[in-house]
TITI-816272 format. One record per residue: x negated, y negated, z negated of N, C-alpha, C, O in turn; residue in one letter; residue number from 1. Coordinates in nm, 4 decimals. Layout:
! TITI-816272
(r (X, Y, Z), (X, Y, Z), (X, Y, Z), (X, Y, Z), 'A', NUM)
...
END
This chain:
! TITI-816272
(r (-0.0841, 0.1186, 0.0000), (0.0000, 0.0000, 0.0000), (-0.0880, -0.1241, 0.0000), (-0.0768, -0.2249, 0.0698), 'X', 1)
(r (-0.1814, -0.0940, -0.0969), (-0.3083, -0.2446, -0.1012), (-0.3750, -0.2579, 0.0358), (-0.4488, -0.3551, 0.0518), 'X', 2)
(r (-0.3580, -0.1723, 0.1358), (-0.4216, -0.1828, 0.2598), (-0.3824, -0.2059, 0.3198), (-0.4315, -0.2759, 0.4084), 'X', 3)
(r (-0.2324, -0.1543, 0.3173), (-0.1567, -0.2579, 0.3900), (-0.1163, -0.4195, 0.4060), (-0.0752, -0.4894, 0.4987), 'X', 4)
(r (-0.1402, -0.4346, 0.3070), (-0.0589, -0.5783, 0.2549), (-0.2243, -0.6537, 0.2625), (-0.2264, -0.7670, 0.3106), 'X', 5)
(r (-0.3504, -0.5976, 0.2196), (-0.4487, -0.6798, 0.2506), (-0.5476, -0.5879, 0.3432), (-0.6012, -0.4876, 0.2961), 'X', 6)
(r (-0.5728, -0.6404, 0.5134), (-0.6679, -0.4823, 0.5582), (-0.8151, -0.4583, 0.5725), (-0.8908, -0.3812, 0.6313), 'X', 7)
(r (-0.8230, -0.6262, 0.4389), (-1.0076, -0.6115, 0.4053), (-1.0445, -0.4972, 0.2978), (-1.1598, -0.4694, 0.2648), 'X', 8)
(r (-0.9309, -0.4371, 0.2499), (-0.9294, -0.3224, 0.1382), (-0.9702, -0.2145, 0.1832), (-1.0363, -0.1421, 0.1087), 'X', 9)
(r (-0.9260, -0.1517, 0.3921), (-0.9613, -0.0351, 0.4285), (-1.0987, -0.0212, 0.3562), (-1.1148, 0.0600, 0.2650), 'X', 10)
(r (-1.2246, -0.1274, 0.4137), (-1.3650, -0.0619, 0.4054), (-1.3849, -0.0309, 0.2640), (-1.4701, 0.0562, 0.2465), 'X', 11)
(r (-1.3323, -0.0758, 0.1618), (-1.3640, -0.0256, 0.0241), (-1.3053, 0.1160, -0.0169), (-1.3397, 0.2078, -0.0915), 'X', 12)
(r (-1.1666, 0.0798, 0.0954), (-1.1218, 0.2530, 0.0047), (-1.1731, 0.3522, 0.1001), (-1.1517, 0.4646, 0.0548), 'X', 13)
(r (-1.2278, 0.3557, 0.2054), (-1.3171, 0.4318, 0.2990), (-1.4190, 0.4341, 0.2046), (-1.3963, 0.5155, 0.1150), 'X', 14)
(r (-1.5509, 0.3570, 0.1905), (-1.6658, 0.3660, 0.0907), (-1.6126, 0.4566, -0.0647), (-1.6758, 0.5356, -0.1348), 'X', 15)
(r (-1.4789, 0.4065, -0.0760), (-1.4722, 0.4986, -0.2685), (-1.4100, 0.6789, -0.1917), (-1.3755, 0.7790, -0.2545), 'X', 16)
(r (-1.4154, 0.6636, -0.0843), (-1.4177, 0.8615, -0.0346), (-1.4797, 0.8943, 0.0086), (-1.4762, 1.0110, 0.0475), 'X', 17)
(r (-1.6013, 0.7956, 0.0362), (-1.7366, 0.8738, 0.1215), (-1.8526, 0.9069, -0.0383), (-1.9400, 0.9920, -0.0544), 'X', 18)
(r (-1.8027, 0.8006, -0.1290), (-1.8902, 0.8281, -0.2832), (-1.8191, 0.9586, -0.2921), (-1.9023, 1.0428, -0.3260), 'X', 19)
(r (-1.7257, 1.0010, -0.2797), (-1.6534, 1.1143, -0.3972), (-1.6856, 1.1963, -0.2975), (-1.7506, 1.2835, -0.3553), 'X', 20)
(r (-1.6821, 1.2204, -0.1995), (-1.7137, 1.3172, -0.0743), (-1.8556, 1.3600, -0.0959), (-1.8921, 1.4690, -0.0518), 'X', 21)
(r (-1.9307, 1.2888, -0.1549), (-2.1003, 1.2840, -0.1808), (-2.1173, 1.3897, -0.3532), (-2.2182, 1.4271, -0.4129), 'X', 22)
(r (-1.9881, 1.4053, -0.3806), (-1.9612, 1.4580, -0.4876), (-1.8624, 1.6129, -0.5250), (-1.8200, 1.6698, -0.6256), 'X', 23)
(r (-1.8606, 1.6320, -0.3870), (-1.7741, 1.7418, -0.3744), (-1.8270, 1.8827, -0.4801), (-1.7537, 1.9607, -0.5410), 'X', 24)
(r (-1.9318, 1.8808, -0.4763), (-1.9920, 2.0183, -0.5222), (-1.9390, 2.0275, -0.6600), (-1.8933, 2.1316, -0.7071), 'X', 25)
(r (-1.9477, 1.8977, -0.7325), (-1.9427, 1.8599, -0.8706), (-1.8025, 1.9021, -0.8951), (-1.7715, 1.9651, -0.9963), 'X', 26)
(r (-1.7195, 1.8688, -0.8055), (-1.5471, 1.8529, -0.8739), (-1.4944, 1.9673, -0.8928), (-1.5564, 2.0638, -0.8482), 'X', 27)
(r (-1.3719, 1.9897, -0.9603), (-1.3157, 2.1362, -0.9722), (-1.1935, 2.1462, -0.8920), (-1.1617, 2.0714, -0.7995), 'X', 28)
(r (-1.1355, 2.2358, -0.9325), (-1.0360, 2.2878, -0.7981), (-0.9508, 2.2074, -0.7957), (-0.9110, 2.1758, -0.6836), 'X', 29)
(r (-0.8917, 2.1456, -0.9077), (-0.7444, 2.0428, -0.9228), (-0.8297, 1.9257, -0.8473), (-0.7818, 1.8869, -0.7407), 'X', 30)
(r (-0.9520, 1.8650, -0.8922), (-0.9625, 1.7406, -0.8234), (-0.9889, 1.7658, -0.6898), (-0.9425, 1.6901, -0.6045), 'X', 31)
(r (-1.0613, 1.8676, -0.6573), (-1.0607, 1.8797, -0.4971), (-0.9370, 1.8745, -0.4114), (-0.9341, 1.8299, -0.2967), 'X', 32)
(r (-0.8016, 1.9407, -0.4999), (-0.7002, 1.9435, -0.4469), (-0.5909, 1.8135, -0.4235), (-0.4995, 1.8010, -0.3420), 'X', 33)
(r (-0.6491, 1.7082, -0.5480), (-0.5591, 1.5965, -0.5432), (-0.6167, 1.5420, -0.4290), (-0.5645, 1.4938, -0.3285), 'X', 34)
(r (-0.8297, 1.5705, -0.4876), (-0.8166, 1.4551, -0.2912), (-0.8169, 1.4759, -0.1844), (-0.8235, 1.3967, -0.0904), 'X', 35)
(r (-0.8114, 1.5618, -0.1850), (-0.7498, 1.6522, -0.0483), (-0.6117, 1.5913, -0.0079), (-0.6050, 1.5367, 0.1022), 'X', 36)
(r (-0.5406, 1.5944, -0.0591), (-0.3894, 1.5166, -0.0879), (-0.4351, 1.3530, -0.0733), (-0.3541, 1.2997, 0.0025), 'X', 37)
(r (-0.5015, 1.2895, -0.1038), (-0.4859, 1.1715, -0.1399), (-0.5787, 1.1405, -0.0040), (-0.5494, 1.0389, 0.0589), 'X', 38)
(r (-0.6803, 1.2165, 0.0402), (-0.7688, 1.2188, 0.1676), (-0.6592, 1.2159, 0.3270), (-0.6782, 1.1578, 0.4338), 'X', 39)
(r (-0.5504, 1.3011, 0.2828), (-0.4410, 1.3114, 0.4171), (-0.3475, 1.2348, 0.3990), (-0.3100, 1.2013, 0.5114), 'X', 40)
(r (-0.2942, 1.1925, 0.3331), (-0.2684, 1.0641, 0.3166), (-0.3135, 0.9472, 0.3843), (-0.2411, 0.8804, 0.4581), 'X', 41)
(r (-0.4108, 0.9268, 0.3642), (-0.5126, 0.7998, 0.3874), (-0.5041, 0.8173, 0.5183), (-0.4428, 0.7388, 0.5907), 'X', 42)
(r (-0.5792, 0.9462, 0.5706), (-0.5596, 0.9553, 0.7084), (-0.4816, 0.9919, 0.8185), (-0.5037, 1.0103, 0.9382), 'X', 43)
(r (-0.3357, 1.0001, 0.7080), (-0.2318, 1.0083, 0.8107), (-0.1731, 0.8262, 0.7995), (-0.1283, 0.7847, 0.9064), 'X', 44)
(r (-0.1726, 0.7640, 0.7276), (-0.1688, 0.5933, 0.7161), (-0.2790, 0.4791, 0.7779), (-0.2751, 0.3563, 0.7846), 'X', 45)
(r (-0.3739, 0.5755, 0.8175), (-0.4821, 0.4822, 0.8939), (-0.5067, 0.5639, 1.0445), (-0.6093, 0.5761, 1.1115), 'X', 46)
(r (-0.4113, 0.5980, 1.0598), (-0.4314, 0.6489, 1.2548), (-0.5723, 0.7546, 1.2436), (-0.6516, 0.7561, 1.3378), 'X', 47)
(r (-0.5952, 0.8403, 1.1228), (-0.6970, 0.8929, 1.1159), (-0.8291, 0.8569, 1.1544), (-0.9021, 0.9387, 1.2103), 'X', 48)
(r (-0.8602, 0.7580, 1.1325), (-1.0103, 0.6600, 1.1223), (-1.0454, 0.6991, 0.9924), (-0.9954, 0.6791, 0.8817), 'X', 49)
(r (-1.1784, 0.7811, 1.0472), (-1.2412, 0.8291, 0.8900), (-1.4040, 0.8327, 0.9644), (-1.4144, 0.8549, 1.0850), 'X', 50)
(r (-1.4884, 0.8158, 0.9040), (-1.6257, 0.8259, 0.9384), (-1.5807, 1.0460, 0.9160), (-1.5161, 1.0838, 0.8182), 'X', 51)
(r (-1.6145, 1.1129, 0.9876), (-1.5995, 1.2971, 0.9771), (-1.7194, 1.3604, 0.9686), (-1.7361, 1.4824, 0.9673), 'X', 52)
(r (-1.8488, 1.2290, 0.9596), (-1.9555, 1.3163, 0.9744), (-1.9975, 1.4270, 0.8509), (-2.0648, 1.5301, 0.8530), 'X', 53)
(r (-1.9117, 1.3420, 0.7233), (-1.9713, 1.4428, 0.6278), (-1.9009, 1.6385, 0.6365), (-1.9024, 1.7369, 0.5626), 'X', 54)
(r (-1.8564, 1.6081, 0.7530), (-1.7288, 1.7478, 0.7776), (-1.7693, 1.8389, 0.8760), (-1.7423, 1.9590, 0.8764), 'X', 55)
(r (-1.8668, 1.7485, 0.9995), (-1.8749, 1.8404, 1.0979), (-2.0773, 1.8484, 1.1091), (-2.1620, 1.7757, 1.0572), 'X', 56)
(r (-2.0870, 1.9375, 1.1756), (-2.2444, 1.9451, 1.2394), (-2.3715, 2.0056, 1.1360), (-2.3458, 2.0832, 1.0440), 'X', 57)
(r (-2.4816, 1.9677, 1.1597), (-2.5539, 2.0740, 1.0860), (-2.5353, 2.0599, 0.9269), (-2.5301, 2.1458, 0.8388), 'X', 58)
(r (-2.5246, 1.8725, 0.9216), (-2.5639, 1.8647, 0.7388), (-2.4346, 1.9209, 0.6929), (-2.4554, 1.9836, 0.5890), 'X', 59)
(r (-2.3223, 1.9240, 0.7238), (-2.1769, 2.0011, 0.6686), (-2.2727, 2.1055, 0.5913), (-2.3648, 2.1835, 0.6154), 'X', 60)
(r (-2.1618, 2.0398, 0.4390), (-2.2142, 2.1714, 0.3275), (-2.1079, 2.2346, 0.3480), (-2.0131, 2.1792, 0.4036), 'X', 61)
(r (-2.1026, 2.3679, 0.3057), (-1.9524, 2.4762, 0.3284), (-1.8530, 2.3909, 0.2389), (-1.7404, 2.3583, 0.2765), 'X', 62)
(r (-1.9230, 2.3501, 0.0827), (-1.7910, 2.2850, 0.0387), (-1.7417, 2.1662, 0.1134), (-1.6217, 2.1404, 0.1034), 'X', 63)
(r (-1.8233, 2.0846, 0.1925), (-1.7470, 1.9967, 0.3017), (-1.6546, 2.0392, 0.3793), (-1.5650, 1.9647, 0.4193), 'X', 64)
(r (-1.6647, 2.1822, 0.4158), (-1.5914, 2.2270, 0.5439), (-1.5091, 2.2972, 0.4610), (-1.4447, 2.3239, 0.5625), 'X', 65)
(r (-1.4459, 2.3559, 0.3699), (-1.3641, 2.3878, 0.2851), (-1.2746, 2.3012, 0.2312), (-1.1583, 2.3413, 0.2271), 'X', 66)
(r (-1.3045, 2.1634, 0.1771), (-1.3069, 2.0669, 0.1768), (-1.1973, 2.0084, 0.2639), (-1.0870, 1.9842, 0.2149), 'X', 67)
(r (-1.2279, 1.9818, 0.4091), (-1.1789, 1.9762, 0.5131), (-1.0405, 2.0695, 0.5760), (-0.9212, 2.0773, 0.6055), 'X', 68)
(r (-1.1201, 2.1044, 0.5700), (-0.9815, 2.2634, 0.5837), (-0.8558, 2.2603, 0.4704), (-0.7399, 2.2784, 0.5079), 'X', 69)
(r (-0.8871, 2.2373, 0.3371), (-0.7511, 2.2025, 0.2579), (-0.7364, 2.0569, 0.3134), (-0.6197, 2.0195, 0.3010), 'X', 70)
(r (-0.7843, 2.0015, 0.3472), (-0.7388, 1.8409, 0.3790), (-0.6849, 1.8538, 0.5142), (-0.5984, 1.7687, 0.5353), 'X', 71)
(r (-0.7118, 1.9484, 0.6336), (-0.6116, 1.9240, 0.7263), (-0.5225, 2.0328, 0.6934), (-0.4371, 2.0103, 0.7792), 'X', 72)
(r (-0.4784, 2.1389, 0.6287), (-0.3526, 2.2012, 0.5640), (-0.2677, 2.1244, 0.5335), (-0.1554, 2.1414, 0.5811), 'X', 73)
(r (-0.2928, 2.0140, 0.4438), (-0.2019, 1.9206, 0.3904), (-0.1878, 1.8421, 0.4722), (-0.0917, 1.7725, 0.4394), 'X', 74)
(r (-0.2364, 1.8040, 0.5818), (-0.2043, 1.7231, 0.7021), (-0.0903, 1.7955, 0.7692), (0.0156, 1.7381, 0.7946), 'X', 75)
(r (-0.1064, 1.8852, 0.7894), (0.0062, 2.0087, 0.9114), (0.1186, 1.9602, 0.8485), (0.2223, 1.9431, 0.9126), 'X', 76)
(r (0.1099, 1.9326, 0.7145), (0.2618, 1.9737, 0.6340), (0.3303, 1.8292, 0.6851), (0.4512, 1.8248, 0.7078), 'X', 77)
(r (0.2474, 1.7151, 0.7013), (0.3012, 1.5684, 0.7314), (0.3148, 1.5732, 0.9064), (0.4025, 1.5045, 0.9588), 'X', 78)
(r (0.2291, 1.6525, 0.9860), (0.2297, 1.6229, 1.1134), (0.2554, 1.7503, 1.2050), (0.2060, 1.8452, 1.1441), 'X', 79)
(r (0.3013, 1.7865, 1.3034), (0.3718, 1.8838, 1.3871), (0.2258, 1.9009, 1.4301), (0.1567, 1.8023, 1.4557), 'X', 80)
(r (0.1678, 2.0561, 1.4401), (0.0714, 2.1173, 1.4569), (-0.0017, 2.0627, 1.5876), (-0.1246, 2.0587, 1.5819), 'X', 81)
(r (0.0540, 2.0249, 1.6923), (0.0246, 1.9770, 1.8412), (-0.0440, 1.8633, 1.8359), (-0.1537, 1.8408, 1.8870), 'X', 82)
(r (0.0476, 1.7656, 1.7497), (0.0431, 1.6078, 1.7440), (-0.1078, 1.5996, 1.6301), (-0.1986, 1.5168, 1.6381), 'X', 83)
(r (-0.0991, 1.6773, 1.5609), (-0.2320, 1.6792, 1.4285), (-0.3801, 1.7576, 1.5130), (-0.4939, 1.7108, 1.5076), 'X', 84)
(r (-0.3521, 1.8463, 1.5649), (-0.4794, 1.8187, 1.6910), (-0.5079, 1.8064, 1.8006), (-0.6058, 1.8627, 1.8498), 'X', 85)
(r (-0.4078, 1.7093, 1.8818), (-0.4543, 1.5635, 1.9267), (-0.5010, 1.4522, 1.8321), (-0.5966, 1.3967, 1.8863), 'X', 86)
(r (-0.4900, 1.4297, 1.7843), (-0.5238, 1.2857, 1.6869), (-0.7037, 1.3620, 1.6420), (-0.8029, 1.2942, 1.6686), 'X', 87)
(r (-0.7207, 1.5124, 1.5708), (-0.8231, 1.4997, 1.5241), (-0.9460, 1.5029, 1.6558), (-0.9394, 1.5219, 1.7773), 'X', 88)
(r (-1.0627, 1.4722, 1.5540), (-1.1474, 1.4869, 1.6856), (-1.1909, 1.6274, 1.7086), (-1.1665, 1.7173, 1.6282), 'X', 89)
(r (-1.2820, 1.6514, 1.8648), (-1.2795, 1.7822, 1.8770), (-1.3490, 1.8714, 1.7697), (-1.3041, 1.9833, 1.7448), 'X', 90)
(r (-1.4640, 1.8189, 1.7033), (-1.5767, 1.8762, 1.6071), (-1.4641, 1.9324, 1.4916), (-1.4895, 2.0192, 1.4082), 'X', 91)
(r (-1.3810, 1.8873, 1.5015), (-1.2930, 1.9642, 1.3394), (-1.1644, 2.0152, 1.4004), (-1.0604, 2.0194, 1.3347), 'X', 92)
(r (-1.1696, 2.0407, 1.4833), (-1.0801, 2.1511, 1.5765), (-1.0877, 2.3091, 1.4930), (-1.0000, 2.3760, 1.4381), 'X', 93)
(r (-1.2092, 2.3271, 1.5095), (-1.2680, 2.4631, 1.4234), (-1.2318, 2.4836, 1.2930), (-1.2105, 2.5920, 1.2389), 'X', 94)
(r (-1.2254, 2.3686, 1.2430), (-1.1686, 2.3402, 1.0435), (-0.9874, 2.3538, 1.0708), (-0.8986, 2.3930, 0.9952), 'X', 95)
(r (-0.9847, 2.3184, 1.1691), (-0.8082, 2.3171, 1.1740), (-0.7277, 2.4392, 1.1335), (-0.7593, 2.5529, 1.1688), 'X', 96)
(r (-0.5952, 2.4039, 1.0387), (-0.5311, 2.5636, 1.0094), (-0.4905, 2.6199, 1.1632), (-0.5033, 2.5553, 1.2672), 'X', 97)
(r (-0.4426, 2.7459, 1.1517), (-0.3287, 2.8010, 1.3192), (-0.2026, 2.7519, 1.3306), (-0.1220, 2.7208, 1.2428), 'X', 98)
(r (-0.1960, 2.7490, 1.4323), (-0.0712, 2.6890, 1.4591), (0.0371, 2.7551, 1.3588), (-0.0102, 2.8655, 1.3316), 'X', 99)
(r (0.1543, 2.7404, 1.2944), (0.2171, 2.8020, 1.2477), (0.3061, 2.8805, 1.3343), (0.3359, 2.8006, 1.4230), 'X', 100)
(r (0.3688, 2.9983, 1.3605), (0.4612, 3.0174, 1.4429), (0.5721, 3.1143, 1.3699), (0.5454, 3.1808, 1.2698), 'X', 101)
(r (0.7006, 3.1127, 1.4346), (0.8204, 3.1424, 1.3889), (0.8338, 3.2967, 1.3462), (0.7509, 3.3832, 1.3747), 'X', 102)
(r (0.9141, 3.3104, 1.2965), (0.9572, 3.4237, 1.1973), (1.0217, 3.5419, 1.2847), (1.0604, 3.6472, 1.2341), 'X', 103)
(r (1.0273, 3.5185, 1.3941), (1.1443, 3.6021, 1.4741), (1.1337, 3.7342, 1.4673), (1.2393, 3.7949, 1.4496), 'X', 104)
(r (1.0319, 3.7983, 1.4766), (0.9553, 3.9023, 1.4568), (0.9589, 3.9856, 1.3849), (0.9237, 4.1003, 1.4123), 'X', 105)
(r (1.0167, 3.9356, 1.2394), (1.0238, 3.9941, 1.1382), (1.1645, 4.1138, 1.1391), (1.2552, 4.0780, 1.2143), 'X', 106)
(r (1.1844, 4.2230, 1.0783), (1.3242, 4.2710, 1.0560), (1.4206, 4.1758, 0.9978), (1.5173, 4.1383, 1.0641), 'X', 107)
(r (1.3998, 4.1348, 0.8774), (1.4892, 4.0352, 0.8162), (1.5526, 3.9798, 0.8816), (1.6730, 3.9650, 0.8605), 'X', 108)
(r (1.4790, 3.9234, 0.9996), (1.5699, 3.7857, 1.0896), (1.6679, 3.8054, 1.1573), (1.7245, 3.7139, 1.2171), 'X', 109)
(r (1.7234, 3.9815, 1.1624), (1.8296, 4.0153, 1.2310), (1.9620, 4.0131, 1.1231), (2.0807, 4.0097, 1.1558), 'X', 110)
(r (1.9144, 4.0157, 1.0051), (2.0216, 4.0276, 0.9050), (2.1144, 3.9203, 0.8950), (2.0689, 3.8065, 0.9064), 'X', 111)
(r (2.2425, 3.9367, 0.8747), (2.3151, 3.8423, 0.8824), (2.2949, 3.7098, 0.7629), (2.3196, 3.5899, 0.7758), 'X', 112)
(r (2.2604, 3.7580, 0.6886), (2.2219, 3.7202, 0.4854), (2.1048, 3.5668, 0.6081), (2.1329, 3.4470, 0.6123), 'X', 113)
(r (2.0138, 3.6197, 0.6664), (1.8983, 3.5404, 0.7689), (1.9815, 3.4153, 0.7886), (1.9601, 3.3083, 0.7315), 'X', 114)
(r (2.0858, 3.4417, 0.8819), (2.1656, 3.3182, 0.9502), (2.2087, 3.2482, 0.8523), (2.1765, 3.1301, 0.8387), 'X', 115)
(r (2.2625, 3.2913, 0.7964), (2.3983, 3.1916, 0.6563), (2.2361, 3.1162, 0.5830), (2.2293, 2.9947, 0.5642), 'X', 116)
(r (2.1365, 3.1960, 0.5546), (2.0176, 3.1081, 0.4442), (1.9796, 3.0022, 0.5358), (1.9873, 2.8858, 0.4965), 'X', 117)
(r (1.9321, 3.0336, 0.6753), (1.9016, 2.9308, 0.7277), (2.0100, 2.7898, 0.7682), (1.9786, 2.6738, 0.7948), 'X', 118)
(r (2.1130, 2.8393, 0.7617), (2.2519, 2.7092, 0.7840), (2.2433, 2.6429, 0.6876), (2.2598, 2.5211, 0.6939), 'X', 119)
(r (2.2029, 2.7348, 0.5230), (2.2076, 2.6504, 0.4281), (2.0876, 2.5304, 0.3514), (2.0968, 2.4366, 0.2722), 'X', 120)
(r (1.9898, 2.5901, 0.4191), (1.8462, 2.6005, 0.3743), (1.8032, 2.4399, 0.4958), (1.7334, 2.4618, 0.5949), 'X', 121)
(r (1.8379, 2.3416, 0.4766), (1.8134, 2.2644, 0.5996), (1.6952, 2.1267, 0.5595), (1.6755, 2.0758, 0.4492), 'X', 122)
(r (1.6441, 2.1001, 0.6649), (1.5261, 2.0122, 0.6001), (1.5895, 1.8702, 0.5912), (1.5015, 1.7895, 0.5612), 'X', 123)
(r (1.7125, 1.8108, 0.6069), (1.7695, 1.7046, 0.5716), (1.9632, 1.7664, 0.4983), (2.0465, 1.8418, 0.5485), 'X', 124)
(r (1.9630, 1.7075, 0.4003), (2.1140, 1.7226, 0.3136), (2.1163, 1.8688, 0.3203), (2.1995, 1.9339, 0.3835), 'X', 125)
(r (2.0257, 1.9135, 0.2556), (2.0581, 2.0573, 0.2478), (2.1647, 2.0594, 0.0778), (2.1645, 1.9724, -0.0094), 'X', 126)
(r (2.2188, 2.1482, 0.0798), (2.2766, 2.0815, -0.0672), (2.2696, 2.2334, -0.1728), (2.3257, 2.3430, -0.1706), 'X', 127)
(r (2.1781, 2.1725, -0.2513), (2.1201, 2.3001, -0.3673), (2.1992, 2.3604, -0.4270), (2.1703, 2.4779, -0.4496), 'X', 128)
(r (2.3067, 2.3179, -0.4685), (2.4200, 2.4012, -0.5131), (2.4709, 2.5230, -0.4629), (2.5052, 2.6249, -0.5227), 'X', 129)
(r (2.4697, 2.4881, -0.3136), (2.5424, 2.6063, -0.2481), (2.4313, 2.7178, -0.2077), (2.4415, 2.8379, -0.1830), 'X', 130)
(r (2.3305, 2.6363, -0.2108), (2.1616, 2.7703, -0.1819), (2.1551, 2.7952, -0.2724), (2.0774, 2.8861, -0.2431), 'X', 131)
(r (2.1689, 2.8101, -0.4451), (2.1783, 2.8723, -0.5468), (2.2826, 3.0071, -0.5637), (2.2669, 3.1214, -0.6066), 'X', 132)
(r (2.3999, 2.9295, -0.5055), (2.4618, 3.0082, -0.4798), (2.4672, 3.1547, -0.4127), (2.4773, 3.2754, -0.4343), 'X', 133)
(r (2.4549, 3.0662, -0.3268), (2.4224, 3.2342, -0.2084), (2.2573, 3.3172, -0.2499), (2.2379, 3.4282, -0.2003), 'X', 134)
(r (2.1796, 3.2729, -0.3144), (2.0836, 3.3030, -0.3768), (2.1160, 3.4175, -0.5059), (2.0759, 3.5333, -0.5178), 'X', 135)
(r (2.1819, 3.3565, -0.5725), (2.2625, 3.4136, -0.6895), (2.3408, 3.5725, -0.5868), (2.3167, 3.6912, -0.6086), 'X', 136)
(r (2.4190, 3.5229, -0.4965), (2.5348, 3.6129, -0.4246), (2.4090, 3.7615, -0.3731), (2.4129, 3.8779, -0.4131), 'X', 137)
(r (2.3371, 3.7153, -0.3020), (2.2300, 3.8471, -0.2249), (2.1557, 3.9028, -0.3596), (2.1360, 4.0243, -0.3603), 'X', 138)
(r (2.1115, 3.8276, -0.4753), (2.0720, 3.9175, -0.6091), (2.1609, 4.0339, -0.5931), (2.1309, 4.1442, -0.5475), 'X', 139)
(r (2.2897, 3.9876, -0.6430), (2.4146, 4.0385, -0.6832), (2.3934, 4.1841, -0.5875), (2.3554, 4.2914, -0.6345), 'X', 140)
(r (2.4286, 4.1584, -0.4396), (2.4378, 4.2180, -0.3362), (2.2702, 4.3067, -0.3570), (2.2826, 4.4221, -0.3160), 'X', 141)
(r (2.1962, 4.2920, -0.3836), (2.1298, 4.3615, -0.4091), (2.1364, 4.4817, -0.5029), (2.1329, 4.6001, -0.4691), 'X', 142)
(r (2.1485, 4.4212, -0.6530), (2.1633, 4.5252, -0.7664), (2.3129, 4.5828, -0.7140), (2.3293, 4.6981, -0.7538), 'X', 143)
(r (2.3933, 4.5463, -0.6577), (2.5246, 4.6413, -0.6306), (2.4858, 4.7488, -0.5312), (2.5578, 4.8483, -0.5232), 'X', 144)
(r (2.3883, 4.7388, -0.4617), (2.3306, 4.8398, -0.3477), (2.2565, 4.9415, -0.4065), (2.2829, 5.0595, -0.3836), 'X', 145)
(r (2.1153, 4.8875, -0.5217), (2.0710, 5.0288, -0.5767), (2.1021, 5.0884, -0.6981), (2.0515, 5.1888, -0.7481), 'X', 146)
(r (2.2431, 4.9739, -0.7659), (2.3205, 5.1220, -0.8367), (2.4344, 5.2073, -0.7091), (2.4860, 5.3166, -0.7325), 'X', 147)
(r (2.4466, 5.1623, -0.6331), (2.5625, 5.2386, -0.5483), (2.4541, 5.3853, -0.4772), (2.5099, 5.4892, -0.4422), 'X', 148)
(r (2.3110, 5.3695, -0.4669), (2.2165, 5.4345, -0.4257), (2.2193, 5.5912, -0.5258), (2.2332, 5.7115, -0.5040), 'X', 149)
(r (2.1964, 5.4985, -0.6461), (2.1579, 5.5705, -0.8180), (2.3048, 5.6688, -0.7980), (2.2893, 5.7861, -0.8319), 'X', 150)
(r (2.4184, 5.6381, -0.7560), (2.5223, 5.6743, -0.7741), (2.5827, 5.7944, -0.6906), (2.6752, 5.8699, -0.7207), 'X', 151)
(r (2.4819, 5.7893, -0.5454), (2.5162, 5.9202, -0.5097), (2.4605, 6.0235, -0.4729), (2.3467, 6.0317, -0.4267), 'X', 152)
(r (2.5606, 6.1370, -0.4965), (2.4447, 6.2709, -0.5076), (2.4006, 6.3013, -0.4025), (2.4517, 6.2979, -0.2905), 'X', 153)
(r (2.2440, 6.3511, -0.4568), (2.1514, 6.3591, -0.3808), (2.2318, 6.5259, -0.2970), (2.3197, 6.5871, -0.3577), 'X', 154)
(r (2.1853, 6.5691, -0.1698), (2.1806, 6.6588, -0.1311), (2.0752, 6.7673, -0.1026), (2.1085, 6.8733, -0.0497), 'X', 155)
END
């Protein structure tokens, strides 16, 4: 927000992630993970302008490129897999997660229980009440299936 409103702030908050980036080895898993978070962020709000050298080429320490790799994970989640590498450059192509791809494949997805979760399950006004519900309902539908199992004789 401070970068926005003033945009002599970028070069300082660029310089306070190239110090902590210089510090990766040191941090533990939660802080690696917030700035990882707080790193995709930044560079999904600044058109991804980041100096990447500490990420790609020979001096890349593995925790840089590890590093990297949770930081474009948490990117995928803000940007459609296509659009997130176009924008990066080619050298961290290699750090990039896989594309994600669809579920179709699976047995489940033929089940009818599949259709109704996904109608309910929606990424805008999905409404939690009624996915509890039907959540609650397939338990149910479950334990009623392997006592009805328990229940008949074996041959």
């Amino acid at each position: 927000v401070c970068a926005d409103k003033q945009t002599s702030m970028n070069k300082l908050i660029d310089e306070a992630f190239q110090a902590l980036f210089q510090k990766l080895s040191t941090l533990d898993e939660d802080c690696l993970d917030i700035l990882a978070d707080a790193f995709a962020f930044r560079l999904s709000n600044n058109s991804f302008k980041a100096d990447w050298d500490p990420f790609v080429g020979a001096q890349a320490t593995d925790q840089a490129k590890r590093f990297a790799k949770q930081t474009l994970q948490k990117l995928q989640r803000l940007l459609e897999h296509q659009n997130l590498m176009h924008r990066l450059p080619e050298a961290l192509h290699a750090l990039a997660p896989l594309e994600p791809k669809p579920t179709s494949g699976l047995a489940v997805v033929s089940k009818p229980q599949f259709g109704r979760m996904i109608n309910l399950v929606r990424l805008k006004d999905a409404n939690p009440g009624k996915v509890l519900e039907f959540c609650r309902w397939l338990m149910r539908a479950e334990v009623d299936a392997e006592q009805s199992e328990k229940a008949e004789p074996s041959l």
